[in-house]
C-alpha positions in Angstrom: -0.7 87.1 -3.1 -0.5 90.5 -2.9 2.7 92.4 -2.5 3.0 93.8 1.2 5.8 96.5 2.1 6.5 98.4 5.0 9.1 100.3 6.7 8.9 99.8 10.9 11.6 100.9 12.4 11.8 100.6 16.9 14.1 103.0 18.1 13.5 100.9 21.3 16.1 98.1 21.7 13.3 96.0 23.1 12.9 92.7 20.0 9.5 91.9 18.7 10.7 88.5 18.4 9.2 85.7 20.5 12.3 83.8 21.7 10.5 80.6 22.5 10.5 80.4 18.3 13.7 79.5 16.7 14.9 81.9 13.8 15.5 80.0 10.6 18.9 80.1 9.2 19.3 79.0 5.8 22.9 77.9 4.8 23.9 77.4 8.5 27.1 75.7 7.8 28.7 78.3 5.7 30.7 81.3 6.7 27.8 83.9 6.0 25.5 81.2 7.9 27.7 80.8 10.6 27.8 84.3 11.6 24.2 84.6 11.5 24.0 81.6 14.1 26.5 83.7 16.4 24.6 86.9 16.0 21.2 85.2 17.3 22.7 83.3 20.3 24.7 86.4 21.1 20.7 87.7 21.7 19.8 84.4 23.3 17.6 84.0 20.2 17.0 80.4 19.5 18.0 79.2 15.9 16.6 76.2 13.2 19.9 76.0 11.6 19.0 74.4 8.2 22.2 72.2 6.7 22.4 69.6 3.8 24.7 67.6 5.6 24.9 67.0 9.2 27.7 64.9 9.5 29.1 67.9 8.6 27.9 70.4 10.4 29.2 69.4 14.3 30.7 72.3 15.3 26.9 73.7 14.4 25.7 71.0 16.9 27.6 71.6 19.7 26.4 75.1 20.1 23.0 74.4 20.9 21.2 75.0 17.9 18.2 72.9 16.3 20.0 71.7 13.6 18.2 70.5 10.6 18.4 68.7 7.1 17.2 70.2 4.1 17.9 70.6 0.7 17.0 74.4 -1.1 15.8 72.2 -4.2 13.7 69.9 -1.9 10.7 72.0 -1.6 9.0 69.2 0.7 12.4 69.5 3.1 11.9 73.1 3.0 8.1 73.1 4.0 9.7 70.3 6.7 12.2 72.4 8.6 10.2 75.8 8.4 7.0 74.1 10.1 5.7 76.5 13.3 8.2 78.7 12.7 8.2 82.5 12.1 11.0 84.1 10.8 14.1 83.2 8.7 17.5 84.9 7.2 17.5 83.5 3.9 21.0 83.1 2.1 20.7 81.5 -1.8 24.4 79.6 -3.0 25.9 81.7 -5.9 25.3 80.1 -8.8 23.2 80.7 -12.1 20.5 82.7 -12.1 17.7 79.5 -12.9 19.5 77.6 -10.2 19.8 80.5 -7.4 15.8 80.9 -8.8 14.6 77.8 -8.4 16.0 77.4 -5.0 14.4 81.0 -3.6 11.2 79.8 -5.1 11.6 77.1 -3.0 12.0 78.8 0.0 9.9 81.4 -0.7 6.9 78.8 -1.0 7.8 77.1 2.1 7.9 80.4 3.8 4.5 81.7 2.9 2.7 77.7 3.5 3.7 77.9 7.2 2.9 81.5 7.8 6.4 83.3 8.3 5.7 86.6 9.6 8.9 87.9 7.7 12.5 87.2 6.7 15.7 88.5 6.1 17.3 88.0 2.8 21.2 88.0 3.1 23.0 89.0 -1.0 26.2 87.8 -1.5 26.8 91.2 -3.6 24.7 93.9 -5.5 22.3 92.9 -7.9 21.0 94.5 -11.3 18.6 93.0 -14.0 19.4 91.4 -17.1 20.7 92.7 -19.9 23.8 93.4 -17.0 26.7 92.0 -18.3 27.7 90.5 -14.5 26.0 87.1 -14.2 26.3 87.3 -10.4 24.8 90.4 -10.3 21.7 89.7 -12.5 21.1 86.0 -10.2 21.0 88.0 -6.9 18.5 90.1 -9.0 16.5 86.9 -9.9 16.4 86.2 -6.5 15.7 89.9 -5.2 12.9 89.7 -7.4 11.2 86.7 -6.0 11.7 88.3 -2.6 9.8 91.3 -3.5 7.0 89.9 -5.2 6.4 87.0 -1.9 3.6 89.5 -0.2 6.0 88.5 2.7 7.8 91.4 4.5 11.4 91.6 4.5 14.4 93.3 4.1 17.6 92.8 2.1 21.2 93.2 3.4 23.9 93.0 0.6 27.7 93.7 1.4 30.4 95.6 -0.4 33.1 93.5 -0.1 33.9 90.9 3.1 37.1 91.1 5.0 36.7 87.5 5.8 38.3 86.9 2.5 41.7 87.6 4.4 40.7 84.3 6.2 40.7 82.1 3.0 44.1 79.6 2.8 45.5 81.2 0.1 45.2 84.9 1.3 46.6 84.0 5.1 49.3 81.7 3.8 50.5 84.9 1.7 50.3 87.3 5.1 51.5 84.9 7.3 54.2 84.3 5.3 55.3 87.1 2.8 53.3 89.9 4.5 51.4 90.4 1.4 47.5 90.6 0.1 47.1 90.2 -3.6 43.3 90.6 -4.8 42.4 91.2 -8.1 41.6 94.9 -7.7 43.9 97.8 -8.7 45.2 99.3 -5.5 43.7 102.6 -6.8 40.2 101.7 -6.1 38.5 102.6 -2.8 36.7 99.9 -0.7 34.3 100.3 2.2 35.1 97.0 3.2 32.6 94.7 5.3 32.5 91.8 7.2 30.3 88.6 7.5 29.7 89.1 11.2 28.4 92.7 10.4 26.2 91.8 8.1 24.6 89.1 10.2 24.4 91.4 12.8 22.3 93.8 10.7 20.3 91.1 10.0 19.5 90.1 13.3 19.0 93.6 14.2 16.3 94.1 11.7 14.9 91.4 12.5 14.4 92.3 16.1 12.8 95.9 14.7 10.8 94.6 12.8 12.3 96.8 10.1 10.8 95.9 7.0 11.2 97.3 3.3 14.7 98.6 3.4 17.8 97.1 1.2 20.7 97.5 3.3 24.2 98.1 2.2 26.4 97.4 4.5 29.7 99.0 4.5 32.6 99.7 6.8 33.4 102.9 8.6 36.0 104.4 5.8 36.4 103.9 2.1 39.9 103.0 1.6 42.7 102.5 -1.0 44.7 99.5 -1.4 47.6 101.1 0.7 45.7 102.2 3.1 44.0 99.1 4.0 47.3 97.3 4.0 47.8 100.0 6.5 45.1 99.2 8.7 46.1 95.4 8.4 49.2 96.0 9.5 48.2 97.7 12.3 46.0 95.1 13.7 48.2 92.4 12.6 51.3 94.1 14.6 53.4 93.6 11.4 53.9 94.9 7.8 51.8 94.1 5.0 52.0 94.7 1.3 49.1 95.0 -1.1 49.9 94.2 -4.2 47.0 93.8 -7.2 47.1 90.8 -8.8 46.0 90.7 -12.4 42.9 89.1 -13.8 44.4 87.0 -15.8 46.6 85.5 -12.7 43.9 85.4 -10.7 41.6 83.2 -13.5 44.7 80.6 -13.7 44.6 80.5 -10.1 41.2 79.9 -9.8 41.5 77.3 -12.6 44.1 75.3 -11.0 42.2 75.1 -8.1 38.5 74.4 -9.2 39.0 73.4 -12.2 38.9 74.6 -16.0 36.8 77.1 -16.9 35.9 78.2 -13.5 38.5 81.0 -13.2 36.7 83.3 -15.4 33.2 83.1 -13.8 34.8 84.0 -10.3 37.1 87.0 -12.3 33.4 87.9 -13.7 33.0 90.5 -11.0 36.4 92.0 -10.5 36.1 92.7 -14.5 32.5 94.2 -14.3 34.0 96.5 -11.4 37.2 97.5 -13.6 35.1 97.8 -17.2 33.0 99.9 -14.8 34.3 102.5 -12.7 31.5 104.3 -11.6 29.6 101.2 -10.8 32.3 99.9 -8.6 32.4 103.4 -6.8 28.6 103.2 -5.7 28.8 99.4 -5.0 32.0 99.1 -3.1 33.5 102.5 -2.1 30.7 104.6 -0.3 31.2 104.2 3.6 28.1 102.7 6.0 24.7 105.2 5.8 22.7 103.5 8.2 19.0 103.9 6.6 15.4 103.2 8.9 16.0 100.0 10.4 19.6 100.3 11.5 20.0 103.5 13.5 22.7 103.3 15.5 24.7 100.5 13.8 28.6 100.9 14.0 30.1 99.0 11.6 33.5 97.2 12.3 36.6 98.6 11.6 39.4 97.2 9.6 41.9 97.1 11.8 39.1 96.7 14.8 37.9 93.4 13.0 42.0 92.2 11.7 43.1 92.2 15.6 39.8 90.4 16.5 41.4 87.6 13.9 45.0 88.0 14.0 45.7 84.4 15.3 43.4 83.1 13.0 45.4 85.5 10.3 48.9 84.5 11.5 48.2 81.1 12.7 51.6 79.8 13.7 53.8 82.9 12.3 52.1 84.8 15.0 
């Protein structure tokens, strides 16, 4: 099939989309899915929210979402769940680059047997081709790739780096109760940071355009040193915080203990690609929000906007 790009962007906040169809959401049940849901039934959209397990997956079905089951390596699922629909935001597990391959294939095929009109694929981080030494990086490539070649029109939104990792046990167990954020990035290096409901919110928004063509990074308002955003944290939380950089090395036996041998040092793969190199990790995470065609008019959250909107999930009790 021949590859088909264009760039349509509506300055008209009137949607193109046909709100009698669902929107597919691929990884409903995950925190990136999740936020995609809320972004669509914040525009009264309707939503296919695709899940492997829904057993798991209630809070999903008590929101009023079509929840289905499929598998991203069940290409018969796939073709199952995407049947009379139009339109999906596409998310892809992070995982090796055959495996996050194979499964965009998948959907990819699905997409294009029931005549999707276009889709929204959703990176977990940047993406650069092979001989790159970051095996994340060169899997959302794979992926990327399959995208672009589809001959189905899309766009691609990729964050810097998500504030929802404050969220995680281990990070709110060390603010709630030492006042202290320890990732494994020198303080020294300047973040734009994002946030998962931003991104699925310039998803939905391109969606509604019709914006097609465009890769997306989404960023937040300011690029920021360590102390500074522990400054903004602290100022939404309504109480001091600390950032202190943890070292790779700490952060790989972490990881280990928790997931298991071996695992520390592909999740560390990143953080050393961004320290080995500099420049890189200044165009990938630092640059502030440049809204290109598609996403005029997009204000992106503010650290201490988004940390207040969360503070009792940040706190829990200690708040």
């Amino acid at each position: 099939m021949p590859l088909r790009l264009t760039l349509f962007a509506r300055s008209s906040p009137v949607s193109i989309l046909d709100p009698s169809r669902p929107i597919l959401v691929y990884l409903a049940n995950g925190v990136q899915g999740r936020a995609v849901v809320r972004a669509a039934l914040r525009r009264n959209l309707r939503v296919r929210a695709l899940v492997r397990d829904p057993a798991r997956a209630a809070a999903l079905a008590g929101s009023g979402v079509e929840l289905v089951q499929g598998d991203l390596h069940d290409a018969a699922s796939l073709r199952r769940v995407s049947a009379g629909l139009a339109h999906a935001v596409l998310q892809i597990p992070t995982g090796p680059a055959q495996v996050m391959g194979s499964a965009a294939a998948n959907a990819l095929a699905a997409a294009s047997a029931c005549g999707f009109e276009s889709l929204i694929l959703k990176l977990a981080s940047a993406s650069r081709p092979s001989p790159c030494p970051e095996p994340s990086f060169v899997a959302s490539y794979a992926v990327e790739d399959l995208v672009r070649r589809s001959g189905l029109p899309f766009a691609i939104v990729r964050p810097t780096l998500y504030l929802d990792n404050l969220l995680k046990p281990s990070a709110r167990k060390d603010i709630a109760e030492a006042g202290l954020f320890a990732p494994p990035i020198p303080a020294a290096q300047r973040i734009a940071w994002t946030s998962a409901d931003d991104c699925a919110e310039a998803a939905l928004t391109l969606l509604e355009r019709g914006a097609y063509g465009g890769d997306h990074r989404l960023a937040g308002p300011e690029s920021v040193t360590g102390d500074t955003f522990a400054a903004r944290v602290a100022a939404g939380l309504g109480r001091p915080l600390v950032y202190r950089a943890q070292s790779l090395e700490a952060f790989e036996r972490e990881i280990d203990a928790a997931m298991g041998a071996g695992s520390g040092s592909v999740v560390a793969s990143k953080f050393r690609y961004f320290a080995g190199h500099p420049e890189e990790a200044q165009s990938i995470l630092a640059d502030p929000f440049a809204p290109r065609p598609g996403l005029e008019g997009f204000r992106p959250t503010g650290i201490t906007e988004w940390v207040r909107a969360h503070r009792q999930a940040l706190l829990g009790t200690a708040g």
